[in-house]
N, C-alpha and C positions, 0 to 999 in steps of 0.2 A: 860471538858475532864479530863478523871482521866485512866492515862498511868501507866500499870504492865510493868516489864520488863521480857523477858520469859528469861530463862542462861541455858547455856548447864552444865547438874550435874554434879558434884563433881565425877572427875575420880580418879581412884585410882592411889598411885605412882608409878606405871611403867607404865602408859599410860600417855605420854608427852602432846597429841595433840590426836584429835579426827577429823573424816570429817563426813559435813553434805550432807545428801542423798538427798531426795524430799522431798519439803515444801506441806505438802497438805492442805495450806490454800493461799490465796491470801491479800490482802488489798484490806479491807472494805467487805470482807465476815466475815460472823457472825463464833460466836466459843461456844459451847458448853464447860461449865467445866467439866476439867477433859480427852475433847477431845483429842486424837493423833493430835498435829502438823505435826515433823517431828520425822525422825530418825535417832540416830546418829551413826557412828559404827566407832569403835574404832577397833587397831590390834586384838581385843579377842572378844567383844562381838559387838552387835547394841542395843542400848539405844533407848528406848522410851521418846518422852520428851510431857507431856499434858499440857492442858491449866489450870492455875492453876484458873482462873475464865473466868466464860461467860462473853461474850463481840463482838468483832470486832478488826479483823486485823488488826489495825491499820500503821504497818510497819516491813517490814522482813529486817534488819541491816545486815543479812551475807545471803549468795544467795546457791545455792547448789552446792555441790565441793568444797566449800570454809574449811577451817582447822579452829579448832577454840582448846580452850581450856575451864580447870575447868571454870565456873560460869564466862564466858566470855556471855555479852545479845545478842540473834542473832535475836530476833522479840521485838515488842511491840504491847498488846492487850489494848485498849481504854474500859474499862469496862462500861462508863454511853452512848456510843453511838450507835446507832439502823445503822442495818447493809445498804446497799444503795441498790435499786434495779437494778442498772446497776453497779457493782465493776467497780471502776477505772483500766482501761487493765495496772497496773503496774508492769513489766512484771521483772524478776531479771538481772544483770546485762549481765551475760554470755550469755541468750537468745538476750536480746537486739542488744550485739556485734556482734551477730552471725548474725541475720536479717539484721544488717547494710552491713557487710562487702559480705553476700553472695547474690545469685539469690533471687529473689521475691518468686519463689516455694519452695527453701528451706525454707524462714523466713514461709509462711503461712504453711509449715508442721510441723516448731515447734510450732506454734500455737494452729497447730491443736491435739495435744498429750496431753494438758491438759485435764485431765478426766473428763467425764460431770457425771451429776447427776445422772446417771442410769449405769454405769458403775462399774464394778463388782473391789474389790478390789483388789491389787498388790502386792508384793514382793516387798521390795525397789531393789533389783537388777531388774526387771521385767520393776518397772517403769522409771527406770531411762533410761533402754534400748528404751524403747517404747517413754521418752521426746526426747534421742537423735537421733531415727531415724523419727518421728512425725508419731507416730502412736495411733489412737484413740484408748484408751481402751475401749470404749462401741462396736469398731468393732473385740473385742479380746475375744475369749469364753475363761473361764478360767478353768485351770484342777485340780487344786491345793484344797486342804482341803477349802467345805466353797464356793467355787465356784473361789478361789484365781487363781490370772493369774499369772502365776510361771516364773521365764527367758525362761524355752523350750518356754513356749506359744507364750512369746514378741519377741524372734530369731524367730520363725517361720511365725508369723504376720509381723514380719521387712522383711522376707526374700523374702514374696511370690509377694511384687508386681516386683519385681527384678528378679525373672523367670517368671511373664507373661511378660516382655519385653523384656526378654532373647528370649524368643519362638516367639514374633512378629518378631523377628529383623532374624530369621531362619525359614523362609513358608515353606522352604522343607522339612525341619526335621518331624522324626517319632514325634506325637504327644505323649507327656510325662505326665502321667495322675499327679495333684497337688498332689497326695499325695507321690508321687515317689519321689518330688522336694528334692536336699537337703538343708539343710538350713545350715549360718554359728552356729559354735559354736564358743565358746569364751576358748582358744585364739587360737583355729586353726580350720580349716575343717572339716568336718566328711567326712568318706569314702565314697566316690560312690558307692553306690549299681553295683555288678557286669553285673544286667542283665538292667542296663540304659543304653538309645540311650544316648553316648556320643557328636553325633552330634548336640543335642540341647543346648548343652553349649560352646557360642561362646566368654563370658569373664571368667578373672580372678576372684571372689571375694576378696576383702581382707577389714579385717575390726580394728582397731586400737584403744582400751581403755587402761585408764592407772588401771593399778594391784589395787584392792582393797586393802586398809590397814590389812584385814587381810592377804591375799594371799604375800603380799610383808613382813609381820610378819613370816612369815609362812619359806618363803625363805632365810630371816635373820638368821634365826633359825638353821635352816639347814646347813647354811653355816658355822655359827658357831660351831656348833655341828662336823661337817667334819673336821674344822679347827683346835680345841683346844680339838679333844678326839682322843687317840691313839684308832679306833675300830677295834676291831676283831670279827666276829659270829664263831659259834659253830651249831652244827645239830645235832638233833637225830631224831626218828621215835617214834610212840607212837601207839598200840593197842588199838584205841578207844572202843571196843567189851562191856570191862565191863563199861564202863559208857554210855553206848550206852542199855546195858542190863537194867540197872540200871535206865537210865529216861525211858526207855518203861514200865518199871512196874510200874510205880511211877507217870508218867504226872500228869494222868487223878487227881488222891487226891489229889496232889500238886495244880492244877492248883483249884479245886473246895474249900482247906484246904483258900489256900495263895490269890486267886485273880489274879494269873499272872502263865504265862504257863514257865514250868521249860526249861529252856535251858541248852546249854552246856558253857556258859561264865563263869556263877558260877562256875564248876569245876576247868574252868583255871585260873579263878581269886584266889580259895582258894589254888589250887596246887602251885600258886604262889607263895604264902604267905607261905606255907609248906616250899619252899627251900627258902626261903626267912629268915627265922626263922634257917636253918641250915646253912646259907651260910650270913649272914649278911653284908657283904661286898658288895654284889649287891645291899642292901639297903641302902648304904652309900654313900656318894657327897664328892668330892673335894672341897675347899674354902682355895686360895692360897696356902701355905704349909702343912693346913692342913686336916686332912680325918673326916668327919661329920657323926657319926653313931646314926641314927635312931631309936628312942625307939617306932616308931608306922607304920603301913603299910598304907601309903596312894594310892593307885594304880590308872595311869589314864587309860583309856579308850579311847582305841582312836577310835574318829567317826567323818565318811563323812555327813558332812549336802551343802546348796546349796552354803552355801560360802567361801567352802573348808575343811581341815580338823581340826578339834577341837577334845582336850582332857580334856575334864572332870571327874576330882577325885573325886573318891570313898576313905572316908577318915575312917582309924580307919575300916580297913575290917577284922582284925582278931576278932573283937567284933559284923562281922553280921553275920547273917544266909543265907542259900544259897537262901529264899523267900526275904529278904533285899536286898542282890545284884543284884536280877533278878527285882526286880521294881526299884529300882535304876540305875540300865541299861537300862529300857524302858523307865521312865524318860527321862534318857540323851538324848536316839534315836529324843523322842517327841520333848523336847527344842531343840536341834539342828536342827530339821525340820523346823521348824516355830523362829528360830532365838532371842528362849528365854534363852540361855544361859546365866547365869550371870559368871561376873568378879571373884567372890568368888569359884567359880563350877568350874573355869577352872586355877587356883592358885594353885602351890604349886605342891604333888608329889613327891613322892618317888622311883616309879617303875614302869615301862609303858607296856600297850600288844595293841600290834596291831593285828586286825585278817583279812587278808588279804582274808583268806578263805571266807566270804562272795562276795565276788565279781570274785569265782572259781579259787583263785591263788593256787599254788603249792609252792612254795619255793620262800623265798627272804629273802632280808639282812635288817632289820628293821634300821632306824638311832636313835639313843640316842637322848632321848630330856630333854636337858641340865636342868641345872646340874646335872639329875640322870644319872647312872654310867651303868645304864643296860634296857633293853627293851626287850620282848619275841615276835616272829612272829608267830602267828597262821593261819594253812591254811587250804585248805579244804580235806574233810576227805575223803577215796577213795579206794574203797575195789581193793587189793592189793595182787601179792604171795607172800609169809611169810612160811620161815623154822621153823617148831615147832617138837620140839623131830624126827627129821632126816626125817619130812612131807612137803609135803608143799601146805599148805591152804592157804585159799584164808579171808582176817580177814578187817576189815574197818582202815586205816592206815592214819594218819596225822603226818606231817613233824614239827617239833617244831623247831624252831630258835631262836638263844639266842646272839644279839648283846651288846659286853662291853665295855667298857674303861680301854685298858690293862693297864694303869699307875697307876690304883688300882685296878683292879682284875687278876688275873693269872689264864691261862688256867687251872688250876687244878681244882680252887672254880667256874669259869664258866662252865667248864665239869661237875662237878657232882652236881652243882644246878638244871641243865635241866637232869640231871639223875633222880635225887628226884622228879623233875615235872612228868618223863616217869615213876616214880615209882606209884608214888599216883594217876595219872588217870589209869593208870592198875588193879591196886587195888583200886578202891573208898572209900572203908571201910574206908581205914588210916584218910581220910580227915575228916571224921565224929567221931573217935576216936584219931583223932591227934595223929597218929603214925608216 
């Protein structure tokens, strides 16, 4: 017998501790080098850990859910032994406890959630959903990039044999066709469609996970942020017209020149850096008593992927071009899909935008994310009347919000940074001639 020890990687020093998601290997199944075991996710990213040689499972040391830290061993792979054609049912700890202490149905539908070999692959939020309510993945079509079974797929798979018993246990009721059903979401309900027979729903749902490490990262953050920033926003409006003029004439060679189709991010990202560059102060951090002024623009981005929201930085954006920030922004979107963000991509930071306008918002108060001192809200754009020389036209209008930390910025330098921002997407030129 010749035992590797498999260790969860070397996190960085701000992540203390790590938790491990689904083991998708058992003892005494074989392992391919190089394979995905598990995954691990940490408050920022989810770590891939492979096998660093073929072999067999020989022993999983830490179970899923379990916390673990740097280069702490959570398996052992036996590399000179040949896999067994029945695996020993050595099942992890919490599954085991759980089969003891509950009904016989519950223990064989944890059972039954282990994925078989024709089984289409998961999301680690997906599968862990799908071990804890036993639900077979080979009985789960997946929607996801790839044929991937996403969390909607495994809530909806958990949900639906809990409305056909909902519907046996009510013969009277108008029959509710499955696709009407609603399912839970996490961590609340979704609305009921207005035009469903409410009489086919004769229970409560309610269903209870603990916060994932990022989501609870997420809410530290925040609180923090609330607690130790004096914030104030600011508003203005902004005439999207000329930059609206400006990628219609331009998409199509941009997009054929560069490889990537020109958006409106690059504007606000380099308008950023415009008043950023006149107002330096919003580029600047507190650190105890004293004020940390920034010789470079690193800007995050903030984006919604499935296991909340993550910002990753765009570093040294005064040195790219508006084709560098548009693939560097569809990067991010892609890693954040699929849960490849690294620890390095989402560190650091200077200055943060959020654009709420993708998801049809209007106006809101962006929070600071610590230690930077300022954040921009962008929302969506929405043709509007508008007074022009004593007229009034009807022009594509977006709402700019500019939240700061008044204990080093004063409404002056906050007010006329998001002036300069209204200045330079009005004018687009300036941005290209750094005026």
């Amino acid at each position: 017998m010749a035992l590797i020890d498999i260790k969860v990687p070397q996190l960085s020093e701000s992540v203390a501790e790590a938790t491990l998601l689904t083991w998708k290997k058992k003892p005494g199944e074989p392992v391919a080098q190089d394979e995905i075991l598990i995954e691990i996710e940490t408050d920022k990213v989810v770590l891939e850990v492979p096998a660093p040689e073929a072999g067999v499972m020989a022993q999983i040391v830490k179970n899923d859910g379990e916390s673990v830290t740097s280069d702490e061993v959570i398996a052992k792979i036996d590399t000179e032994a040949k896999p067994q054609t029945s695996p020993s049912p050595v099942a992890p700890v919490k599954a085991a406890e759980l089969a003891a202490s509950a009904p016989t149905a519950v223990a064989s539908a944890v059972a039954s959630a282990a994925p078989s070999a024709g089984a289409a692959a998961a999301m680690p939020a997906a599968a862990k959903i799908m071990a804890e309510q036993g639900v077979n993945p080979s009985d789960v079509a997946g929607t996801g990039r790839g044929g991937r079974i996403t969390k909607g797929d495994a809530l909806q798979a958990a949900a639906a044999p809990k409305a056909q018993t909902t519907q046996a246990s009510a013969p009277a009721a108008k029959p509710v066709a499955a696709s009407q059903m609603p399912s839970l979401t996490i961590p609340a309900l979704q609305p009921v469609e207005a035009d469903l027979d409410l009489a086919a729903y004769t229970d409560r749902p309610e269903q209870r996970v603990p916060m994932s490490r990022l989501r609870a990262r997420i809410a530290e953050r925040l609180l923090q942020s609330q607690a130790t920033n004096a914030i104030l926003t600011t508003f203005n409006e902004v005439n999207m017209k000329p930059v609206i003029d400006m990628r219609n004439l331009y998409k199509d060679k941009f997009e054929k020149q560069h490889g990537v189709k020109l958006g409106f991010m690059s504007f606000f990202v380099r308008a950023a850096v415009h008043a950023l560059r006149k107002f330096p102060l919003l580029n600047a951090s507190i650190d105890g008593n004293d004020v940390v002024y920034h010789g470079y623009f690193d800007i995050g981005i903030a984006v919604g992927s499935p296991r909340g929201l993550v910002v990753p930085i765009l570093r040294n954006v005064d040195q790219m071009s508006f084709a560098d920030i548009e693939k560097a922004i569809a990067d991010f979107g892609a890693k954040a899909r699929d849960g490849k963000l690294t620890i390095e991509e989402l560190t650091g930071g200077t200055f943060s935008i959020s654009n709420g306008g993708v998801f049809g918002s209007m106006l809101s108060t962006p929070i600071i994310n610590p230690p930077q001192s300022a954040i921009l809200g962008i929302h969506a754009t929405k043709d509007r009347p508008v007074v022009e020389d004593g007229q009034i036209v009807i022009r594509p209008m977006n709402y700019l919000a500019m939240s700061y930390d008044h204990r080093l910025i004063d409404g002056r330098e906050a007010v006329l940074s998001l002036v300069a921002m209204k200045e330079a997407l009005e004018d687009p030129a300036r941005l290209l001639l750094d005026l």
